[in-house]
N, CA, C and O of each residue as an XYZ file, in Angstrom:
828
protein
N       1.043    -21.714    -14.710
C       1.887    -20.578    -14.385
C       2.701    -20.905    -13.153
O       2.151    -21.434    -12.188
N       3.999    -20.608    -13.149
C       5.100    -20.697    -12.054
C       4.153    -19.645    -11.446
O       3.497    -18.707    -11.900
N       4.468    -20.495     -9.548
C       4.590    -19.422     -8.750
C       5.359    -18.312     -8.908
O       6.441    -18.460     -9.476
N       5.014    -17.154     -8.500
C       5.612    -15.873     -8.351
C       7.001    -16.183     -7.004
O       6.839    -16.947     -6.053
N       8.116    -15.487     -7.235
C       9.089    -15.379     -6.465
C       8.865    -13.970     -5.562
O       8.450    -12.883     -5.965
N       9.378    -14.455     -3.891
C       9.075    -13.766     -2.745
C       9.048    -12.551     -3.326
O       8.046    -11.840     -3.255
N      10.287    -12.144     -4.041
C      10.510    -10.479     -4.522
C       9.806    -10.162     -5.176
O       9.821     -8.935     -5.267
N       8.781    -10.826     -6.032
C       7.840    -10.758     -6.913
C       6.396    -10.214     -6.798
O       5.584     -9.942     -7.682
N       6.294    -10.118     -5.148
C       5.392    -10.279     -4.316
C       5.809     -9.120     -3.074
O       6.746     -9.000     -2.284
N       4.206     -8.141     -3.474
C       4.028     -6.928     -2.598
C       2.779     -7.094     -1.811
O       1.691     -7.398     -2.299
N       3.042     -6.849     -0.434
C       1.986     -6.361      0.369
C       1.660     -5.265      0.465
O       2.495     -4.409      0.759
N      -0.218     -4.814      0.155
C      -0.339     -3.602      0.276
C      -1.592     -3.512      1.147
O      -2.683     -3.970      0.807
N      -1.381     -2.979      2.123
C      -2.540     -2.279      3.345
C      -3.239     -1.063      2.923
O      -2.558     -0.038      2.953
N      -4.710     -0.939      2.457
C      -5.182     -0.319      2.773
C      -6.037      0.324      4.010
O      -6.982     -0.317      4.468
N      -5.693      1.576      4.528
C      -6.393      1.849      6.014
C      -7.376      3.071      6.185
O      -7.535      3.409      5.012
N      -7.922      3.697      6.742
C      -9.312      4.641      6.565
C      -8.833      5.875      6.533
O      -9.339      6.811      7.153
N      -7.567      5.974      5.618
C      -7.250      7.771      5.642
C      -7.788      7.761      4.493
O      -8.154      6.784      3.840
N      -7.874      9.560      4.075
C      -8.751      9.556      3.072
C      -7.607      9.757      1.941
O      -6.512     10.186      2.306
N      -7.815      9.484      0.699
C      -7.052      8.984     -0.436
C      -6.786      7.900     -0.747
O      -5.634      7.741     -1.150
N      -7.759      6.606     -0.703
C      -8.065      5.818     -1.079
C      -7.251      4.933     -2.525
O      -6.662      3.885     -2.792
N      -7.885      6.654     -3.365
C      -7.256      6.856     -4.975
C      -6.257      6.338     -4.970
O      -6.222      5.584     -5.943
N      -5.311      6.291     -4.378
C      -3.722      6.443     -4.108
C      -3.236      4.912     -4.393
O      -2.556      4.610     -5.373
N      -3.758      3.819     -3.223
C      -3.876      2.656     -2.916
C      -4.649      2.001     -4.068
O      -4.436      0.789     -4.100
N      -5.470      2.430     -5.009
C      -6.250      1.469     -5.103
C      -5.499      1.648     -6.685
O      -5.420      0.632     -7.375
N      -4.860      3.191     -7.326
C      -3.929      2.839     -8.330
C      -2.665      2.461     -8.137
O      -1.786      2.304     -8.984
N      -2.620      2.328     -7.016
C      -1.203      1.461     -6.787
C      -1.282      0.377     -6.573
O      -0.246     -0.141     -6.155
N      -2.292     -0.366     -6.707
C      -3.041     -2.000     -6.977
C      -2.726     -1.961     -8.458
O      -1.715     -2.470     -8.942
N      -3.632     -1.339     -9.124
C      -3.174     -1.332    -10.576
C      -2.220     -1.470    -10.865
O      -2.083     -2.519    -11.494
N      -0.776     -0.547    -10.657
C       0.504     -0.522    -11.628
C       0.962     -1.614    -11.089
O       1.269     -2.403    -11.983
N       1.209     -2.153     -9.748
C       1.236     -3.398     -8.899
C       1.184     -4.708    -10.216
O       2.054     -5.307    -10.849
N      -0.392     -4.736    -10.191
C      -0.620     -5.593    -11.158
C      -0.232     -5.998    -12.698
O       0.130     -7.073    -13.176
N      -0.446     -4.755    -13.260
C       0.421     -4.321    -14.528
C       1.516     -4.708    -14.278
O       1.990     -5.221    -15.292
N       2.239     -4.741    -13.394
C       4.229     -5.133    -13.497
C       4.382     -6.305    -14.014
O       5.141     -6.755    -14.873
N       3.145     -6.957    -13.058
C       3.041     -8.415    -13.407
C       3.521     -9.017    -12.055
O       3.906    -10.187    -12.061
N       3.532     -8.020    -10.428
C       3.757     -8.462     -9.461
C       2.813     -9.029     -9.026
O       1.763     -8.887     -9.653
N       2.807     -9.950     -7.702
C       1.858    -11.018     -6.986
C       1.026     -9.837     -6.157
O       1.688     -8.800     -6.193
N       0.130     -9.718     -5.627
C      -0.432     -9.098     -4.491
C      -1.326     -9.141     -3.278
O      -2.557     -9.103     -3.288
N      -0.615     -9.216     -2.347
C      -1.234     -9.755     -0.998
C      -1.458     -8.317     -0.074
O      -0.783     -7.664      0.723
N      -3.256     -8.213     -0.871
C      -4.020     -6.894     -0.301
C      -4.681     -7.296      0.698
O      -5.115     -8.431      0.894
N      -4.798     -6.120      1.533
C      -5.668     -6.291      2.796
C      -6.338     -4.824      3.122
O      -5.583     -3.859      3.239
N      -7.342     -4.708      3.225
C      -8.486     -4.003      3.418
C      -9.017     -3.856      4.482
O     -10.121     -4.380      4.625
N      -8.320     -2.960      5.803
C      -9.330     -2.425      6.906
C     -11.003     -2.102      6.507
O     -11.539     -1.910      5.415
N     -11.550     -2.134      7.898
C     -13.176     -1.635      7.698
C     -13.541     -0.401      7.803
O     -14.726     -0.103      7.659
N     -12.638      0.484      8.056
C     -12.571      1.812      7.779
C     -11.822      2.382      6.375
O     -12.215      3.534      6.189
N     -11.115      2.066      5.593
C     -10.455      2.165      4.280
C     -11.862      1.375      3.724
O     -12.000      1.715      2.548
N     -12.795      0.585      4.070
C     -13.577      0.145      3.047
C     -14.878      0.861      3.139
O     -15.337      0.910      1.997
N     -15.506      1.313      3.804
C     -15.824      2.584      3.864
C     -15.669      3.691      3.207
O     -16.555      4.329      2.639
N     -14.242      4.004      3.290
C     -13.835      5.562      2.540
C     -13.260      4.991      1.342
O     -12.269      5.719      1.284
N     -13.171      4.356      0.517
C     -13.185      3.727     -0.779
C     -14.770      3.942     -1.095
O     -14.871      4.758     -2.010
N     -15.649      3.625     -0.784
C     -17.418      3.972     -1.052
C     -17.463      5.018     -1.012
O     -18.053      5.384     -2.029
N     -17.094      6.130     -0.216
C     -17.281      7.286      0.013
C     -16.496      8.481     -1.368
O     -17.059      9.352     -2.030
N     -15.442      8.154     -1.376
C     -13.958      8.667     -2.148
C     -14.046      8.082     -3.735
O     -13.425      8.759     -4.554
N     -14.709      6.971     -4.212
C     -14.793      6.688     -5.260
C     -16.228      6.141     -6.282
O     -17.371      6.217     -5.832
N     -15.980      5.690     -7.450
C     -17.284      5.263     -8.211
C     -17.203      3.449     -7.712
O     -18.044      2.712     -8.227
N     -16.478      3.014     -7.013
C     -15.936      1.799     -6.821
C     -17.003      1.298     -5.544
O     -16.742      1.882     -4.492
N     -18.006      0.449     -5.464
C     -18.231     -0.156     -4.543
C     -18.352     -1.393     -4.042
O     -19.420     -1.941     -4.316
N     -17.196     -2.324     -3.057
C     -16.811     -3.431     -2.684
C     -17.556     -3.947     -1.788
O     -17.879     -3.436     -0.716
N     -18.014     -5.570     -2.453
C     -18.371     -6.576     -1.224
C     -17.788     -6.851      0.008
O     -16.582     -6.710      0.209
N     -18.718     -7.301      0.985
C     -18.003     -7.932      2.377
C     -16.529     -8.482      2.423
O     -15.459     -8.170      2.946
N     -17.267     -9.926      1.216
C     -16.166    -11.033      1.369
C     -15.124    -10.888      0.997
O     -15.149    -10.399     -0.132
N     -13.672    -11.143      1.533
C     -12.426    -10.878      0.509
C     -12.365    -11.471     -0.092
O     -11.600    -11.187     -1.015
N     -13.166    -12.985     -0.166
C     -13.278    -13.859     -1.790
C     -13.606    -12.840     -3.112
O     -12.967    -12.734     -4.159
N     -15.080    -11.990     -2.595
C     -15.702    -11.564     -3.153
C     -14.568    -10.474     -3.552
O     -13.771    -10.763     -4.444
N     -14.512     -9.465     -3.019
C     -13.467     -8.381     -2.874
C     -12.377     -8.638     -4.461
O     -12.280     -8.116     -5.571
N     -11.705     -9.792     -3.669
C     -10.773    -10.297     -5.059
C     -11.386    -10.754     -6.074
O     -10.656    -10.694     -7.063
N     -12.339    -11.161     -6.279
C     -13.070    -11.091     -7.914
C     -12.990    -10.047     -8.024
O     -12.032     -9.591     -8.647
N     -14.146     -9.041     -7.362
C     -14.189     -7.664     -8.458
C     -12.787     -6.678     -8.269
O     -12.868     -5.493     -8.593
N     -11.809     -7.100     -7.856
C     -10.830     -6.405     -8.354
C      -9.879     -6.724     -9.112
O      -8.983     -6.059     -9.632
N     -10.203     -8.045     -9.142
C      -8.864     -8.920    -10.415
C      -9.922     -8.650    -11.376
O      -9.431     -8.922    -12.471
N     -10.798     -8.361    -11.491
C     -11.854     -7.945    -13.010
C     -11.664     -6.761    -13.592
O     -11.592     -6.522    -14.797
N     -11.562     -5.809    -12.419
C     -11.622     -4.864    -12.768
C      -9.835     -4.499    -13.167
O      -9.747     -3.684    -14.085
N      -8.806     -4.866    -12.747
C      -7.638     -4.547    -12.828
C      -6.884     -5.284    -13.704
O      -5.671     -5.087    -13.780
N      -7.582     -6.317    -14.548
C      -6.968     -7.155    -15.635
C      -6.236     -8.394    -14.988
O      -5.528     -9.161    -15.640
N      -6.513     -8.521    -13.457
C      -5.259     -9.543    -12.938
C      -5.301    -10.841    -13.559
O      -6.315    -11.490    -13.814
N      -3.986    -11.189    -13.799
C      -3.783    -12.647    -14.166
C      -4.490    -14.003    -12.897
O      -4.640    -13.699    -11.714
N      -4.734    -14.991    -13.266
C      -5.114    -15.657    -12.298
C      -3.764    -15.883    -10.841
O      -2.549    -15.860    -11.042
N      -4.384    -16.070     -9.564
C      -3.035    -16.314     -8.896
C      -2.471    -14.896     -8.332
O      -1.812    -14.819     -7.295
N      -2.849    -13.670     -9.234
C      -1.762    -12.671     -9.057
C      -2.413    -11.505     -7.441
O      -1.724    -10.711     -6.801
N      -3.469    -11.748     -7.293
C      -4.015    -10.976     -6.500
C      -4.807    -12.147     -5.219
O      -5.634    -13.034     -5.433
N      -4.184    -11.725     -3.911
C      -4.720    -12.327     -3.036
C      -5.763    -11.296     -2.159
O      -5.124    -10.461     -1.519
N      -6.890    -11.217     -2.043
C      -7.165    -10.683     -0.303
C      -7.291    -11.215      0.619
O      -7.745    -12.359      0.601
N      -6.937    -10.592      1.789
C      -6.901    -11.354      2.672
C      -7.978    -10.569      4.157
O      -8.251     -9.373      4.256
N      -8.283    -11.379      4.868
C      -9.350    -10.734      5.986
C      -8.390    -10.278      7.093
O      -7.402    -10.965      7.354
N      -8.664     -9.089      7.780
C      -8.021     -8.876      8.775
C      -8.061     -9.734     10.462
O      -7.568     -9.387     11.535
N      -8.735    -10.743     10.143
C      -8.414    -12.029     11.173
C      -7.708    -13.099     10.309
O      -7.974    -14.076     11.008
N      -7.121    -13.505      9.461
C      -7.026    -14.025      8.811
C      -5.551    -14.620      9.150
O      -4.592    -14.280      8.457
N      -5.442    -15.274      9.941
C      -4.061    -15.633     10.988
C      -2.836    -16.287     10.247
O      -1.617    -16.245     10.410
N      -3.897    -17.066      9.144
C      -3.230    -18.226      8.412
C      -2.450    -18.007      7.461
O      -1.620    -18.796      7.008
N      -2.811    -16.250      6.887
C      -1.853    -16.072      5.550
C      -0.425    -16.184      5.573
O      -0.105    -16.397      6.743
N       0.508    -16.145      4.887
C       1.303    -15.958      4.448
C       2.071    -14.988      5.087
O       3.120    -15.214      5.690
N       1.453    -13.737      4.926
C       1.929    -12.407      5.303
C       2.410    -12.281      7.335
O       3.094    -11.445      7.925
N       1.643    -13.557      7.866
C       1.785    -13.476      8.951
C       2.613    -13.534      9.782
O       2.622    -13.099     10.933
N       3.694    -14.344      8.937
C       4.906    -15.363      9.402
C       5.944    -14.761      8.693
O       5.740    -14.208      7.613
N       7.173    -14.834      9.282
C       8.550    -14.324      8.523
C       8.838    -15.510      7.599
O       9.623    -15.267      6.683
N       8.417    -16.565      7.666
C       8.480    -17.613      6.995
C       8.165    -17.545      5.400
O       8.828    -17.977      4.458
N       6.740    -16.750      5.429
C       6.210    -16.807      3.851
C       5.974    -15.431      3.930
O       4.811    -15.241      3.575
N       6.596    -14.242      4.266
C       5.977    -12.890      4.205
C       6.722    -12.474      2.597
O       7.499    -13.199      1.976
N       6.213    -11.080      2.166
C       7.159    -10.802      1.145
C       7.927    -10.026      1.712
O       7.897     -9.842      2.929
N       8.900     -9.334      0.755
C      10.105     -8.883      1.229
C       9.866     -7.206      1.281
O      10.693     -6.367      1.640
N       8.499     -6.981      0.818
C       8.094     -5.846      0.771
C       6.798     -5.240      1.072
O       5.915     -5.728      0.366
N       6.333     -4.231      1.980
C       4.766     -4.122      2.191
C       4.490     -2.533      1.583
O       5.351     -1.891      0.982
N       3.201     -2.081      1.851
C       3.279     -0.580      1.569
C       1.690     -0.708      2.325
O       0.800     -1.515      2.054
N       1.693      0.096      3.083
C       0.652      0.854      3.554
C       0.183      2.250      3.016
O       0.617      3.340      3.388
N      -0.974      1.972      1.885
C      -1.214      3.167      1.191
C      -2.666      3.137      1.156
O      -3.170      2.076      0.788
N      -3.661      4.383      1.563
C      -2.690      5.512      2.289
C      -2.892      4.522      3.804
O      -3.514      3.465      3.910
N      -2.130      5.290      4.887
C      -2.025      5.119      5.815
C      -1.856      6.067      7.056
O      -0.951      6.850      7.344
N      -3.738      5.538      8.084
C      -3.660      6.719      9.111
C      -2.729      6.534     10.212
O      -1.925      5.700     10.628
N      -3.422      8.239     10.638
C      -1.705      7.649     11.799
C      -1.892      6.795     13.199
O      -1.173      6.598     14.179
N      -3.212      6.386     12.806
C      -3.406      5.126     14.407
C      -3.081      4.069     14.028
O      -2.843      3.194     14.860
N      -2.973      3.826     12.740
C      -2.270      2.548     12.320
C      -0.555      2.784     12.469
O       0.167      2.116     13.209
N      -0.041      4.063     11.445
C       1.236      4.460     12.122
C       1.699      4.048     13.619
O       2.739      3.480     13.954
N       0.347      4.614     14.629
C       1.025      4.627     15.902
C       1.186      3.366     16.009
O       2.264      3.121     16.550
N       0.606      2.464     15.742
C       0.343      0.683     16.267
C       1.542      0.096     15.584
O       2.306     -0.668     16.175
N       1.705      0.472     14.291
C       3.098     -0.218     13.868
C       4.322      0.550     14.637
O       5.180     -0.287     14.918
N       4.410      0.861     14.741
C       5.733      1.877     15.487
C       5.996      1.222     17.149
O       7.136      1.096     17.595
N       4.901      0.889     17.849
C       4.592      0.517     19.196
C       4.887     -0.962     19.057
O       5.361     -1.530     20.041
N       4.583     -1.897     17.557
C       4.388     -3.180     17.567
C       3.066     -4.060     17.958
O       3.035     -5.274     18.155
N       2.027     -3.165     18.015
C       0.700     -3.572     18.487
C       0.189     -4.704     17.369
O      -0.944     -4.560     16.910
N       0.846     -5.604     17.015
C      -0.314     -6.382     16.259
C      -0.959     -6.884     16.393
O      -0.710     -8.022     16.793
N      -2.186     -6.525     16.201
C      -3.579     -6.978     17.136
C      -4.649     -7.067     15.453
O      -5.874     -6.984     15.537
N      -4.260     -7.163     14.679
C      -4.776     -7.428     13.248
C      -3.888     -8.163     12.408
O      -2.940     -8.785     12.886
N      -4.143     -8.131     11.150
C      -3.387     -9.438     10.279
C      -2.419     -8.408      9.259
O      -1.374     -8.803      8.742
N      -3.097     -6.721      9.041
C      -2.241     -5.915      8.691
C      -1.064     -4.945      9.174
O      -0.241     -4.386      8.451
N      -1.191     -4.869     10.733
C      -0.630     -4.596     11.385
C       0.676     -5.375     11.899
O       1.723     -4.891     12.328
N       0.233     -7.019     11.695
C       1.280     -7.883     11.967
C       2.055     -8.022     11.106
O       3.235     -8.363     11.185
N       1.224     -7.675      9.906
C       2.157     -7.704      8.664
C       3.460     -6.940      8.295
O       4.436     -7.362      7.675
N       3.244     -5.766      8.804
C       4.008     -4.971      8.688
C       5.041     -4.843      9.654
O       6.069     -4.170      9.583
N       4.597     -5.642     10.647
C       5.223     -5.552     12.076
C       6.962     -6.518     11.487
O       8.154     -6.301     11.707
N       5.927     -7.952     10.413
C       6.975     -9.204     10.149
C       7.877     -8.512      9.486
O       9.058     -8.667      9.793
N       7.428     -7.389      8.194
C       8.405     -6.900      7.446
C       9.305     -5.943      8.177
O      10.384     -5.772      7.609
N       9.178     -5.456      8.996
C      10.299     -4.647      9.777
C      11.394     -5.673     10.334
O      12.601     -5.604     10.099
N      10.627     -6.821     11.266
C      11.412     -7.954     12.275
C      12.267     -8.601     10.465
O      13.360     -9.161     10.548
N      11.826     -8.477      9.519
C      12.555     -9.272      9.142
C      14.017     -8.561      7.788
O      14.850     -9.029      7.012
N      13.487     -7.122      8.289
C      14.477     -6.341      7.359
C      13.791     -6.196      5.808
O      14.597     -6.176      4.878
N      13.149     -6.152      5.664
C      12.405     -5.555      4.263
C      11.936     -4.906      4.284
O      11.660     -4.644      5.454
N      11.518     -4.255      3.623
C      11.236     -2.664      2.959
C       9.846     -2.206      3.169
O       9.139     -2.092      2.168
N       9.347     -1.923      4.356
C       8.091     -1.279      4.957
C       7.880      0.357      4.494
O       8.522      1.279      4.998
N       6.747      0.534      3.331
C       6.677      1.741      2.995
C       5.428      2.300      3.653
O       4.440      1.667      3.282
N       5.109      3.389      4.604
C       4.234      3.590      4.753
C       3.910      5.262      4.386
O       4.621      6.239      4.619
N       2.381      5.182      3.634
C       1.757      6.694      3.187
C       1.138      7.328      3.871
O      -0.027      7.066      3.570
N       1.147      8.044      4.653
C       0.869      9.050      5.051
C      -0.207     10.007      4.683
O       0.290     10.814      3.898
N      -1.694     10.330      4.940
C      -2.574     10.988      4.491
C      -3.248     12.034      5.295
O      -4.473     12.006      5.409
N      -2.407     13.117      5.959
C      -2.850     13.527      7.515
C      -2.252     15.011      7.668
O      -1.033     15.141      7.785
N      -2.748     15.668      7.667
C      -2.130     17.469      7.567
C      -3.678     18.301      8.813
O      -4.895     18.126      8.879
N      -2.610     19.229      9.610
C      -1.242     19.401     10.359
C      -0.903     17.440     11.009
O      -1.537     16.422     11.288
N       0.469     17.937     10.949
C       1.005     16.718     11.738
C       1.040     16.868     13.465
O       0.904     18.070     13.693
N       1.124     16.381     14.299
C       0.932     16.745     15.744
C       2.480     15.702     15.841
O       2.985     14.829     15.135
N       2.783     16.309     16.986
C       4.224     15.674     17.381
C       4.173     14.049     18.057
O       5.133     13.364     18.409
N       2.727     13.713     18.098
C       2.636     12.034     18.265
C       3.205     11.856     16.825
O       4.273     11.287     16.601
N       2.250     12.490     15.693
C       2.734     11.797     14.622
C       3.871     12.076     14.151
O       4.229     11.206     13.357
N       4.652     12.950     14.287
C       6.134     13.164     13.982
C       6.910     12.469     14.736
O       7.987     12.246     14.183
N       6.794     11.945     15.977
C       7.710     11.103     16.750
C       7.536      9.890     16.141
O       8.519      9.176     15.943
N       6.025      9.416     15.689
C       5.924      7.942     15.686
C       6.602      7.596     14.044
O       7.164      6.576     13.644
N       6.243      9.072     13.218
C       7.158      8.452     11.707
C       9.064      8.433     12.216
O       9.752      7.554     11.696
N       9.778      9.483     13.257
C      10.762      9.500     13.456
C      11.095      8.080     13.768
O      12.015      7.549     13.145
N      10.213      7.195     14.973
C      10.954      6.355     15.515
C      10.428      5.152     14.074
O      11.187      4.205     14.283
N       9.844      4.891     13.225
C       9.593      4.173     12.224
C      10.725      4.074     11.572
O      11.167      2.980     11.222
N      11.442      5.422     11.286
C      12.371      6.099     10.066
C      13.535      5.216     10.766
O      14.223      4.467     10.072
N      13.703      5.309     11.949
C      14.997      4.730     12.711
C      15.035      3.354     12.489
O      16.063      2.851     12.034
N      13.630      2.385     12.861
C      13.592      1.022     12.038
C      13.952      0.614     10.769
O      14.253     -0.522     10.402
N      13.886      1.826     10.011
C      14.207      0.892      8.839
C      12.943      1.389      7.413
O      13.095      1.267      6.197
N      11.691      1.982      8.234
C      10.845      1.861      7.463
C      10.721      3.252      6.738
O      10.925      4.238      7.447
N      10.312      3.519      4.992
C      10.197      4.593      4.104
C       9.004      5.291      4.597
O       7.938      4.676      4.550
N       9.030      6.523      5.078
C       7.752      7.669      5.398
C       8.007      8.079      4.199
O       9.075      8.585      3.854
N       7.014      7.881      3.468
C       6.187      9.013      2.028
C       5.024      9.353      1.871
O       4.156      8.682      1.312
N       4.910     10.364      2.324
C       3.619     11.174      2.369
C       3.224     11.400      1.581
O       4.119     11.787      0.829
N       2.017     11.454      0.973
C       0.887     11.395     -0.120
C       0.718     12.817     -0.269
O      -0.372     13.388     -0.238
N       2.303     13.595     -0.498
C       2.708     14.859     -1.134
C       3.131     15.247     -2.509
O       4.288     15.523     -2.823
N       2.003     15.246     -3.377
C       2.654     15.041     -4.853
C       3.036     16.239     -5.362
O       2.246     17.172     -5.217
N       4.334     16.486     -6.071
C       4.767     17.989     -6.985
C       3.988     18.288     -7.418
O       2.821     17.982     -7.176
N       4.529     19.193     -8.432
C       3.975     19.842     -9.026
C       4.970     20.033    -10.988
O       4.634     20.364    -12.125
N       6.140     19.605    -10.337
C       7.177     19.875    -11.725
C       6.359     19.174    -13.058
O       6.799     19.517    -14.155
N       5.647     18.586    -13.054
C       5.625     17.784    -14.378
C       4.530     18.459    -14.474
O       3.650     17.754    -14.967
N       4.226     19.369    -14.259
C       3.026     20.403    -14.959
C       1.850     19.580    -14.651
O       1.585     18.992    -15.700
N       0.621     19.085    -13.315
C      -0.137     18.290    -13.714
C      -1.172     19.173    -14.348
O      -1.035     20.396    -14.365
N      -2.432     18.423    -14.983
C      -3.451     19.210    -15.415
C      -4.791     18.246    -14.724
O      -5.795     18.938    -14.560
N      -4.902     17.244    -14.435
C      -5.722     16.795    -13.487
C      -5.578     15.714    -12.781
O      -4.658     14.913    -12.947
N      -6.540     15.604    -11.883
C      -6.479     15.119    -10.467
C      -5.210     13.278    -10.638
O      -4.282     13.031     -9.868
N      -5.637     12.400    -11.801
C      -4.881     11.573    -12.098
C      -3.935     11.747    -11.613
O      -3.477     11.204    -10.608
N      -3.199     13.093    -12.719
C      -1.651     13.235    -12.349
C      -1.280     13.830    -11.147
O      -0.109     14.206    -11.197
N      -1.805     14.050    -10.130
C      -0.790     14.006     -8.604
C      -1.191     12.951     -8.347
O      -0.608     12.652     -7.304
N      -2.065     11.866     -8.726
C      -2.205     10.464     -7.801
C      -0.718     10.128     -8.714
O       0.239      9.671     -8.089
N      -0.603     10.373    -10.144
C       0.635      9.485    -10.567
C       2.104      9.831    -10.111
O       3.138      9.192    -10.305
N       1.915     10.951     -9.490
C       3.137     11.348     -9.097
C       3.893     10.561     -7.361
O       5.046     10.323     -7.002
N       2.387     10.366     -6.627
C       2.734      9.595     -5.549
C       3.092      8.203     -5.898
O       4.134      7.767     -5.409
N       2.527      7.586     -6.520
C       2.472      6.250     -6.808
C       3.784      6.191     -7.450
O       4.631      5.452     -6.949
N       4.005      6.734     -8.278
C       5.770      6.973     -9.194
C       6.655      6.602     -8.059
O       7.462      5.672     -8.050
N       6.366      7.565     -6.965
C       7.233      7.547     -5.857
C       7.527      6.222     -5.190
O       8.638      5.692     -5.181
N       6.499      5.765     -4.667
C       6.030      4.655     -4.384
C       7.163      3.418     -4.917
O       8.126      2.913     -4.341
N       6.369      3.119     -6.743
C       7.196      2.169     -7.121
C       8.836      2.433     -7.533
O       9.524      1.573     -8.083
N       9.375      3.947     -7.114
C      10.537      4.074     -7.221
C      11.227      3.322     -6.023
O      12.315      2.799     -6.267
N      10.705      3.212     -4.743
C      11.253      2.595     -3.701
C      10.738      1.133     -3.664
O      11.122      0.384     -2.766
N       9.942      0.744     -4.548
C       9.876     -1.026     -4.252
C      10.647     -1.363     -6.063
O      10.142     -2.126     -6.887
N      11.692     -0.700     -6.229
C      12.706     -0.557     -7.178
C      11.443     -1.451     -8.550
O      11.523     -2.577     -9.042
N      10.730     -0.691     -8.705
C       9.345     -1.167     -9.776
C       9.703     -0.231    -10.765
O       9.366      0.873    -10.338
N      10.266     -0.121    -11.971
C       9.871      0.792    -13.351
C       8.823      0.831    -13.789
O       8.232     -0.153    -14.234
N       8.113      2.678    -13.729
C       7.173      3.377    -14.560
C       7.368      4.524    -15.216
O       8.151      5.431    -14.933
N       6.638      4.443    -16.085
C       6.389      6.011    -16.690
C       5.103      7.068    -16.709
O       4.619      7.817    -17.558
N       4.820      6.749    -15.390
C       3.578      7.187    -14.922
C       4.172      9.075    -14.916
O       3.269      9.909    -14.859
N       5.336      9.479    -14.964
C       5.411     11.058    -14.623
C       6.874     10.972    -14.824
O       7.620     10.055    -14.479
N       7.202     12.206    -15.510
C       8.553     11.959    -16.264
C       9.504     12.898    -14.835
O       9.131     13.796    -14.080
N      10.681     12.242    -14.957
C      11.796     12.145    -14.120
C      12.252     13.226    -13.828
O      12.560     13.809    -14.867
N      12.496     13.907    -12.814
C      13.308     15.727    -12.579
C      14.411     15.337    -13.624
O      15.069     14.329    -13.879
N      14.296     16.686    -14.134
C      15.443     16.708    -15.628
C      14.716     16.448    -16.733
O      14.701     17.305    -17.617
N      13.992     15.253    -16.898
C      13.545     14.776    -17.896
C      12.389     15.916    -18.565
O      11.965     16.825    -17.850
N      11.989     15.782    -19.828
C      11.770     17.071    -21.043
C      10.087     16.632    -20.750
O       9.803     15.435    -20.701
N       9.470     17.237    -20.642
C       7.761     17.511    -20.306
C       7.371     16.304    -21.483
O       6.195     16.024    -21.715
């Protein structure tokens, strides 16, 4: 199998807000596209993944990436994890980063740290490269009331460059369970890393 091309290839941060769900089917459709994926897993998101789901993950991110390329059908190659010391990846450097990340979901102390430039982790830097390098930093949002740290820190994000989408799903497509508002965020999601689904039919479009 050809390597995957940079555009081909999404970074996705999971971090310890709760909605887990969110991130971990947006690994899925990820995969399904037939995109590359360079996941990374805080120790608080791995936690509330045990807590939030029937899903329970090993230490190792060796390990980690078996049982989720098993469980998600991944092609070989298509799913990386990576450790949050993990200096050496790819994701670290503007050199080999992709052209796209998503932090889903995402709390707002991670918010605050990307916004400040604190990279003091391997997901934080990550996201830090995709801003320095002009690509498409999506970050989710999982956090109600908002306090005006966190409204300043998505304002001054919004001014960088980077997509605030909050893990606010409609209601138009009539859901009937819990699935369909995860599919409605995630829709969102791969509408801005310009990904086609038919996870939830389109405003206008016939039920």
């Amino acid at each position: 199998m050809s390597a995957p091309r940079a555009r081909d290839t999404v970074s996705l941060a999971m971090t310890g807000a709760s909605g887990a769900v969110y991130g971990l089917r947006l690994l899925e459709c990820l995969l399904a596209a037939g995109r590359r994926v360079y996941l990374m897993i805080s120790g608080p998101a791995h936690v509330v993944i045990g807590m939030e789901t029937d899903l329970k993950l090993p230490r190792r991110p060796a390990d980690i990436e078996a049982r989720l390329a098993q469980r998600y059908g991944a092609a070989p190659g298509r799913l990386s994890v990576l450790g949050t010391e993990q200096w050496t990846a790819p994701v670290a450097s503007g050199g080999g980063a992709p052209r796209a990340m998503v932090v889903c979901p995402c709390t707002t102390g991670t918010l605050s740290a990307i916004a400040c430039g604190a990279s003091d982790d391997l997901l934080r830097r990550a996201a830090d490269v995709v801003l320095k390098e002009r690509g498409r930093l999506i970050l989710v949002p999982r956090e109600t009331p908002l306090s005006v740290i966190h409204l300043e820190n998505m304002l001054r994000l919004a001014r960088m460059g980077a997509v605030i989408l909050p893990a606010s799903p409609g209601f138009y497509h009539a859901p009937r369970h819990i699935p369909d508002l995860v599919d409605f965020v995630v829709a969102r999601i791969l509408d801005h890393l310009e990904i086609e689904s038919d996870l939830v039919p389109r405003w206008g479009e016939a039920h």
